[in-house]
C-alpha positions as CSV (number, residue, x, y, z in Angstrom):
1,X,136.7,224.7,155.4
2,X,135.7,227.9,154.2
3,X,134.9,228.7,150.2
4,X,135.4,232.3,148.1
5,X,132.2,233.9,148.7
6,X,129.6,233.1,146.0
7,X,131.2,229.6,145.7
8,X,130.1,226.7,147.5
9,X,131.6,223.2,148.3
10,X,129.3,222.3,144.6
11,X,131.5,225.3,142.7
12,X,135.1,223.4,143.9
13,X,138.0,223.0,141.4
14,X,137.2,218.9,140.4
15,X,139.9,216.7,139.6
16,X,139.5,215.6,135.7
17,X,137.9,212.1,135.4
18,X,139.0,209.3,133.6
19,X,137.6,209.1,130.1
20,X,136.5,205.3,131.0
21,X,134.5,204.6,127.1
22,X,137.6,205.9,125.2
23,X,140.1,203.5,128.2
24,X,136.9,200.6,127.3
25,X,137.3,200.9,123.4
26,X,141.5,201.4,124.0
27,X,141.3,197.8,126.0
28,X,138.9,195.5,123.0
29,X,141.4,197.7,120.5
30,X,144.3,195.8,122.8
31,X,142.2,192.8,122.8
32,X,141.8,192.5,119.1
33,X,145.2,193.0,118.2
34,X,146.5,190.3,120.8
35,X,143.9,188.1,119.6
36,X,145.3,188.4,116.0
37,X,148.7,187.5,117.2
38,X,147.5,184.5,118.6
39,X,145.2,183.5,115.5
40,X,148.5,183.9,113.0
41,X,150.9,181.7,115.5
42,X,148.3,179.5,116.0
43,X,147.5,179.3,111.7
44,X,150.8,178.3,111.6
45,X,151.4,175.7,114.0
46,X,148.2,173.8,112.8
47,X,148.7,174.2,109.2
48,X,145.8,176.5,108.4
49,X,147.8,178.6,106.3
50,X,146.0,178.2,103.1
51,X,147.5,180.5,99.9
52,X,145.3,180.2,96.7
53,X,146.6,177.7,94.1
54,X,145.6,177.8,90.5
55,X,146.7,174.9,88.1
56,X,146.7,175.3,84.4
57,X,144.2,172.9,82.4
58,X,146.8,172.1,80.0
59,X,149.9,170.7,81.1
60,X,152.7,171.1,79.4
61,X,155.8,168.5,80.2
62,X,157.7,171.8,81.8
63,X,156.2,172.9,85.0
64,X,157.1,176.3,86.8
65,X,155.5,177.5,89.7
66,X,155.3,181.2,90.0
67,X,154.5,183.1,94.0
68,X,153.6,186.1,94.8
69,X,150.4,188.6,96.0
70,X,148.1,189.6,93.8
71,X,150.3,191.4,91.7
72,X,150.7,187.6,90.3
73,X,147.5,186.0,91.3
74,X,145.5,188.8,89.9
75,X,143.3,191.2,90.9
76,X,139.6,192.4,89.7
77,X,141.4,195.0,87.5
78,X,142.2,192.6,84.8
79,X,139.5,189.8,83.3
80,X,140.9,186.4,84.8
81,X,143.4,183.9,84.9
82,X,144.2,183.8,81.4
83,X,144.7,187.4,81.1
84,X,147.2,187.2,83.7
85,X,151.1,187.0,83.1
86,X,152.0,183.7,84.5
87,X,149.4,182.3,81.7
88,X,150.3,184.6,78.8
89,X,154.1,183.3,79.6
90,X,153.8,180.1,80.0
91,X,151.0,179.4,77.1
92,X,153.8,181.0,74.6
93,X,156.7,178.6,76.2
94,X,154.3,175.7,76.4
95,X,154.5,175.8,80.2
96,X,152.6,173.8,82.7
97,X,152.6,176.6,85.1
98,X,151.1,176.8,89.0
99,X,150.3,179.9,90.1
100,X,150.7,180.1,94.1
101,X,149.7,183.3,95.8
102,X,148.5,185.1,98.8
103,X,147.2,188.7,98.3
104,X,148.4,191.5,99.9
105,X,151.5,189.1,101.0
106,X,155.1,189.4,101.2
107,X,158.6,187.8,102.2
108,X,157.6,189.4,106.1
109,X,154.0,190.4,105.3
110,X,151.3,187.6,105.8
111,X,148.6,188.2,102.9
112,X,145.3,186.5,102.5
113,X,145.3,182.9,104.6
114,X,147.7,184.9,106.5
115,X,150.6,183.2,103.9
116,X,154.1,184.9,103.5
117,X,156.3,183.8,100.5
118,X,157.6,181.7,102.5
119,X,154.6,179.6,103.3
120,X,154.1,179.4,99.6
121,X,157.6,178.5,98.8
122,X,156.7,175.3,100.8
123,X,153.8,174.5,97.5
124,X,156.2,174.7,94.8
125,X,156.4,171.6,93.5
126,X,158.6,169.2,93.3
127,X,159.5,168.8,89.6
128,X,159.2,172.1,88.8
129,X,161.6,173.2,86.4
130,X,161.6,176.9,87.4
131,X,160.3,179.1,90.3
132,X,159.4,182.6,89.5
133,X,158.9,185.3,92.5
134,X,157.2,188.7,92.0
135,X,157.4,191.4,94.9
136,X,156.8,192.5,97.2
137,X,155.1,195.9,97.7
138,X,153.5,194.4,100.6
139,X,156.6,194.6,102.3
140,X,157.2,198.3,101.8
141,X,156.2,198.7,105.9
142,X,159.1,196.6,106.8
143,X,162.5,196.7,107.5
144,X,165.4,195.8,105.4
145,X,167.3,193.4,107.4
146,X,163.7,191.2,107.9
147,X,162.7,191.1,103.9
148,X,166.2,190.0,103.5
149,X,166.1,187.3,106.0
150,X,162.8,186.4,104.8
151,X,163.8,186.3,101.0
152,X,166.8,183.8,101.7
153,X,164.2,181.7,103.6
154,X,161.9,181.4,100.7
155,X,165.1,180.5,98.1
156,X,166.0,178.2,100.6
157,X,162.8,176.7,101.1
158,X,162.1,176.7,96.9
159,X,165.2,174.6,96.4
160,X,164.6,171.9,99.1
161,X,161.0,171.6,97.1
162,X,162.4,171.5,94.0
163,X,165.8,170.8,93.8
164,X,166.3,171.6,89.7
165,X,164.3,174.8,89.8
166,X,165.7,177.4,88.5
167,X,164.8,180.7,90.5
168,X,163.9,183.7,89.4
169,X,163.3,186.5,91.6
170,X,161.8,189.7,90.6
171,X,161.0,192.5,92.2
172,X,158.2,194.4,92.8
173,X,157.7,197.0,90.5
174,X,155.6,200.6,90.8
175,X,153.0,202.3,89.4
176,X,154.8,205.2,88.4
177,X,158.4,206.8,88.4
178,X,158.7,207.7,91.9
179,X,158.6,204.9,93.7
180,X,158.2,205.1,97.6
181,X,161.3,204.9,100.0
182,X,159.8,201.3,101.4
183,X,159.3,199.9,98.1
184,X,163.0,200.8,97.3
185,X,164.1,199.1,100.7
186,X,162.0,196.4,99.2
187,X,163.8,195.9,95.9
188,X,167.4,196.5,97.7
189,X,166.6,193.6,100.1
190,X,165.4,191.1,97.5
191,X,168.2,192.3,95.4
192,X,170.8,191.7,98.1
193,X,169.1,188.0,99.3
194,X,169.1,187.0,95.3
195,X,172.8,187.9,95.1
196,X,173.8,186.0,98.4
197,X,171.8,183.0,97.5
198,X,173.0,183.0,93.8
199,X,169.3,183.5,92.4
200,X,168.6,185.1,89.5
201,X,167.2,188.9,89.8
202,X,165.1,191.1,87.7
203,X,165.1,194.6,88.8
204,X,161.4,196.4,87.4
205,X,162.0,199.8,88.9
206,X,165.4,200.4,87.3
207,X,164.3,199.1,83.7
208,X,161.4,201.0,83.8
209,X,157.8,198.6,84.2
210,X,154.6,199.6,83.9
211,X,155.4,203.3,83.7
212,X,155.1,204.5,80.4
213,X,151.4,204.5,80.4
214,X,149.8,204.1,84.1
215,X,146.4,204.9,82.2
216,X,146.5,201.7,80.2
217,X,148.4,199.6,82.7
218,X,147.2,200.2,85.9
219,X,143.8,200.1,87.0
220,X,141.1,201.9,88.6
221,X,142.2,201.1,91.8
222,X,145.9,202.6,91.1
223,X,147.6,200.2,91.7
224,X,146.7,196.8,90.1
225,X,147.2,195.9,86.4
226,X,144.6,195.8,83.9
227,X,145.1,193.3,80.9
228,X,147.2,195.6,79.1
229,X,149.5,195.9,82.2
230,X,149.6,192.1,82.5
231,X,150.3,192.0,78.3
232,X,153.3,194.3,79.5
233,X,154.2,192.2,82.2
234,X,154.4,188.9,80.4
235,X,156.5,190.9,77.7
236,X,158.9,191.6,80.1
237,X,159.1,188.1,81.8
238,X,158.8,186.1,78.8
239,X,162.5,186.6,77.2
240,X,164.0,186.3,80.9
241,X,162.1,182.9,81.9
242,X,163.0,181.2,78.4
243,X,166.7,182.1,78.8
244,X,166.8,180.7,82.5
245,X,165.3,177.7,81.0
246,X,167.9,177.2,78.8
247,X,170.5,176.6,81.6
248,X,171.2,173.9,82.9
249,X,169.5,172.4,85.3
250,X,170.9,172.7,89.0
């Protein structure tokens, strides 16, 4: 085989090799992310699923269980559990509440514990007199057929708990007036499940929540809400929760 002059069998044309550390981290990333399927499924076949439940101290004689992420459980942008919205309501209706949440959860999303609402539906308890559901914005990512199906699930699973809870679903609400597409998608299908099911719905984006003064309301971190936004919060629950209590019982 002869070569161009001035270029040797060394000086050839080489085929490009395979990149074999970026094909080595693209195999653990594969690794990893199978792994975490299998963690989740295997979560919730053994009953590992574990979403944070807070109790109040003292009981009232009407208990209402109230789910979501941590736009319910709280967050380190407001000072505690008494700051937060399911204790300012229920301490004005003299409510024994129970506060059930996973953070950064959702009907489809699984949060902290890798709970969805769902999973806590199954802690509301059984006398409850009322179950309240915030969100979620942790559903934004997903589709609108699957928060849908998921939302009915929860209701469902909610009144075989509790079978003379009220249910009041809300929401999610946003951080400003121009909500993303996905958390619209959110609030459609949560709207849409609520109707089906004959739940109660609170819509926070159309009457306006938490965005008349982001700088009070919302914290540091943009997104969570500081006392002031829980104050607001409670404001806006308060009248809705005491008039589905009035109804009624199923």
């Amino acid at each position: 085989m002869t070569h161009p002059p001035g270029r040797g069998p060394a000086d050839a044309p080489r085929r490009p090799q395979p990149n074999r550390p970026l094909r080595k981290r693209m195999r653990r990333l594969d690794a990893l992310i199978a792994s975490a399927i299998v963690i989740a499924a295997l979560a919730a076949t053994w009953g590992l699923i574990q979403p944070e439940i807070e109790h109040t101290e003292d009981a009232g004689s009407t208990v209402v269980a109230f789910l979501g992420n941590s736009f319910t459980g709280g967050s380190l942008m407001d000072s505690g559990p008494t700051s937060r919205w399911p204790a300012l309501v229920s301490k004005r209706l003299g409510l024994s509440d129970v506060v059930i949440s996973s953070d950064a959860s959702g009907y489809v999303t699984r949060g902290v514990g890798f709970a969805t609402y769902r999973d806590l539906a199954k802690d509301v308890p059984a006398d409850a007199a009322a179950a309240v559901i915030l969100g979620s914005d942790d559903d934004a990512s997903k589709p609108y057929a699957k928060i849908k199906a998921a939302a009915l699930t929860a209701f469902a699973t909610v009144r075989a708990r509790a079978p003379h809870a009220r249910i009041l679903a809300i929401a999610t609400f946003w951080v400003n007036k121009h909500p993303p597409e996905g958390i619209i998608t959110s609030r459609n299908a949560v709207r849409d499940a609520a109707a089906e099911a004959h739940v109660d719905f609170v819509d926070p984006l159309a009457d306006g929540w938490m965005v008349d003064d982001p700088s009070k309301t919302i914290g540091a971190d943009g997104l969570h809400p500081t006392d002031a936004g829980q104050r607001e919060l409670a404001q806006r629950i308060e009248p809705v929760l005491a008039a589905l209590l009035a109804e009624p019982a199923p």
